[in-house]
N, C-alpha and C positions, 0 to 999 in steps of 0.2 A: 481696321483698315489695312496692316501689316499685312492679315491671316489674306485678302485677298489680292495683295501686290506680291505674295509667294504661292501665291496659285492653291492655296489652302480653300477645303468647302467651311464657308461660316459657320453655315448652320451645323454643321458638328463640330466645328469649334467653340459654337456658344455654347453645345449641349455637354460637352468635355469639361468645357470651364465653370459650366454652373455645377456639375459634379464634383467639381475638384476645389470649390468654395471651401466646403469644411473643412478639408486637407490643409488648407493654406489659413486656417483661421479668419474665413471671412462670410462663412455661412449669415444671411439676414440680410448681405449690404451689397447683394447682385448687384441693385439698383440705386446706391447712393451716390456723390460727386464726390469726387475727389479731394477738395477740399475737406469734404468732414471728416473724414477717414485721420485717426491717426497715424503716426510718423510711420509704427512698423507695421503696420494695416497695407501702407499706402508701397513701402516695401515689399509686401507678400503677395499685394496685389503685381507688382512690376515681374516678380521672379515667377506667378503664375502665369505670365503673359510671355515669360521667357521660355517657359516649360510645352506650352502648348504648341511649340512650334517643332517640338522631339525631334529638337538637335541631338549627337552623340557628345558632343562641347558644348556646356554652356560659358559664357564667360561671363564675370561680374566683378565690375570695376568700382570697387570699395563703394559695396550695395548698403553699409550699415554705417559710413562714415558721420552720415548728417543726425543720426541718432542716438538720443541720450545713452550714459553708461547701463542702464539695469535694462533697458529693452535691447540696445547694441546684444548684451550678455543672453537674453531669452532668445533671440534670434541665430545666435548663434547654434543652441539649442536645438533649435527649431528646425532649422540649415543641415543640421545633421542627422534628424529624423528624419527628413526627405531626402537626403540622398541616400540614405539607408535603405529607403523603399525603391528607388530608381538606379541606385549606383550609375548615372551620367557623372560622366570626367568635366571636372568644374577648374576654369581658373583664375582662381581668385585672387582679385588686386587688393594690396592690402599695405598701409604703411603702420599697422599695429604688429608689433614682435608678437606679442602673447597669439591676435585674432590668429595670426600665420599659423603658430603651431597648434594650437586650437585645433583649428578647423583640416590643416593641411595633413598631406602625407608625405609632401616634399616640399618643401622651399627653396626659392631662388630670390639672392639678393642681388640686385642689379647696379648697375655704376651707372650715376648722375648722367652725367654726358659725354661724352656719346655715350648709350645706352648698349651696353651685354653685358652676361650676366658676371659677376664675381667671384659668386659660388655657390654649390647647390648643397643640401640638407637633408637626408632624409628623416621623417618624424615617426619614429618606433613605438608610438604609445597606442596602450591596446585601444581596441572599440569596443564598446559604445563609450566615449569621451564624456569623462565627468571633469566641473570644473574643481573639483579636489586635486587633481592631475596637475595643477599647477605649482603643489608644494614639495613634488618627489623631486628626487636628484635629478632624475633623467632629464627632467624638464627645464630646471633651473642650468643644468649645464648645458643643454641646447640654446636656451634662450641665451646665456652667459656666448656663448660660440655667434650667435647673431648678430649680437650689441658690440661683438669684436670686428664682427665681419663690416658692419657700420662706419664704424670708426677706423677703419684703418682708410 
């Protein structure tokens, strides 16, 4: 219903999207309810339906919050294989340190209320982002610089 209250044609949006099933791990379940779908199924499913509308900004407001730790972790993954293939500028809400530097190339930690920022971070760690990455220096004193930025 989106694709046609933004003046989008369906039908090649269904034809786009049933193409891009397999891309998003959803190939076989075109046609299932949502309900049956697991947790990051039901996520891949959402951020495909974010994609299909070829913004240059996506935005995603803690998309992996409600999901256990090892699939949270494989989506992550995942999240950065696809923007691998599309390079769309993503901004990612996120109240996990690690997801932040993870995924990000910059961080911004934000003050409570009123809300701007505190301070911004850039994240120097090469790509393609392996979760080994979380045991170098670079990363533990970035994250150590967060958890300051936090608390103060």
């Amino acid at each position: 219903m989106v694709l046609k209250l933004i003046n989008k044609n369906v039908k090649e949006s269904r034809k786009k999207a049933m193409e891009l099933l397999p891309l998003f791990g959803l190939e076989g379940y075109a046609h299932y309810y949502p309900h049956v779908l697991s947790g990051g199924m039901k996520q891949r499913a959402a951020l495909l339906r974010t994609f299909l509308h070829q913004n240059d900004l996506l935005l995603l407001d803690e998309p992996f919050g409600a999901l256990d730790a090892l699939t949270r972790e494989s989506m992550h993954e995942w999240l950065l294989d696809i923007w691998s293939k599309w390079q769309r500028s993503v901004l990612f809400i996120t109240h996990s340190i690690d997801e932040a530097i993870f995924l990000s190339d910059r961080v911004y930690v934000l003050a409570a209320r009123p809300t701007y920022v505190l301070t911004e971070y850039e994240v120097n760690l090469p790509r393609p982002r392996k979760k080994e990455m979380s045991f170098t220096d670079e990363y533990m004193s970035l994250k150590s610089k967060l958890v300051q930025s936090l608390n103060n």
